[in-house]
N, C-alpha and C positions, 0 to 999 in steps of 0.2 A: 533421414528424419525429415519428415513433411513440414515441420513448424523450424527448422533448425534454423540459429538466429546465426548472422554473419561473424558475434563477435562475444566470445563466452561472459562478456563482463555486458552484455545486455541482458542476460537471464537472471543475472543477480538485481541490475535496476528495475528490467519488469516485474519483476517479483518484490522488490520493495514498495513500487508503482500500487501493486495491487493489495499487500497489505493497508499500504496509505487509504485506498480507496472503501478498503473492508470496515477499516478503523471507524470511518467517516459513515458508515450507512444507514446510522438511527438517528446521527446527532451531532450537529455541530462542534467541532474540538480546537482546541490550541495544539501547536506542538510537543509540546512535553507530554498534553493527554496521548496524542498519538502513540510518541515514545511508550508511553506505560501502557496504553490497552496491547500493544502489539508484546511488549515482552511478558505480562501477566498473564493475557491470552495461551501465548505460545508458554504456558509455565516457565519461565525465567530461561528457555532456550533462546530465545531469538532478543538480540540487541541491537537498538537501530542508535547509531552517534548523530551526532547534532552533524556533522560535515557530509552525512546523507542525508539526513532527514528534510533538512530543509531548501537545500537544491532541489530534492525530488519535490517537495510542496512547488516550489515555484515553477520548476515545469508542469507538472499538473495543471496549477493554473492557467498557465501560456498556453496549453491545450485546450484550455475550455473544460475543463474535467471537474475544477473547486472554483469556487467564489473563496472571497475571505471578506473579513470587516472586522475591524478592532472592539476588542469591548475589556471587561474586566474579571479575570481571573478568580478561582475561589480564594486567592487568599491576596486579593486586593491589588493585583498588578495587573497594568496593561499589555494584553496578547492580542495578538494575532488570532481570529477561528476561520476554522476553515470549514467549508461544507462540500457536499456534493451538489454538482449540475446535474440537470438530466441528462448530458451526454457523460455525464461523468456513472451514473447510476449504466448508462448501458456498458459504459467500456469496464466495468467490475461484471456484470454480467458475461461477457465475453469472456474477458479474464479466467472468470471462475470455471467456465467451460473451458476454454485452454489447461489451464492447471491442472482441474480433472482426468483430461484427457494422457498429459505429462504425464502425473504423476501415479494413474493406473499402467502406462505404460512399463515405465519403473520399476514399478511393484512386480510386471510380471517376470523382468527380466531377470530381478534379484530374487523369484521364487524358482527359478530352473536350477537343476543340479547340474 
């Protein structure tokens, strides 16, 4: 495999990585938004815990990928939002072409008899 990653438990962060990024591409969010566009989106299959979520936000940012800035929640509490950088808009671009590419792969291999 041309993209194969050195350690099977990088496929699961980068792909959490790029949800987070997907989450983020119209509009500033907190975390728990994240949490719920990513399992709503995904119809209640996909569930992100707070002991990923928010490690992944803050590499993100240490990357240069989200900004954040505190402000106030729809129901009156203070969060964390987090947006995208512009290198954060290209590395979901990337992303998205990677995954693409994954995940037709995939597909053809689980269509062979």
């Amino acid at each position: 495999m041309g993209e194969k990653s050195s350690n099977p438990g990088e496929i699961l962060r980068d792909t959490l990585d790029m949800l987070i990024l997907k989450a983020l591409k119209h509009r500033p969010l907190h975390g728990y938004a994240i949490a719920e566009f990513i399992e709503q989106t995904s119809e209640e299959i996909l569930r992100v815990e707070e002991g990923a979520l928010y490690p992944a936000l803050h590499r993100l940012e240490l990357r240069g990928w989200l900004d954040s800035e505190w402000g106030i929640s729809e129901n009156n509490r203070r969060a964390k939002y987090y947006r995208l950088t512009a290198a954060g808009r290209k590395q979901l671009a990337e992303e998205a072409s990677r995954w693409g590419r994954l995940s037709a792969a995939i597909a053809r291999v689980m269509e062979t008899t």
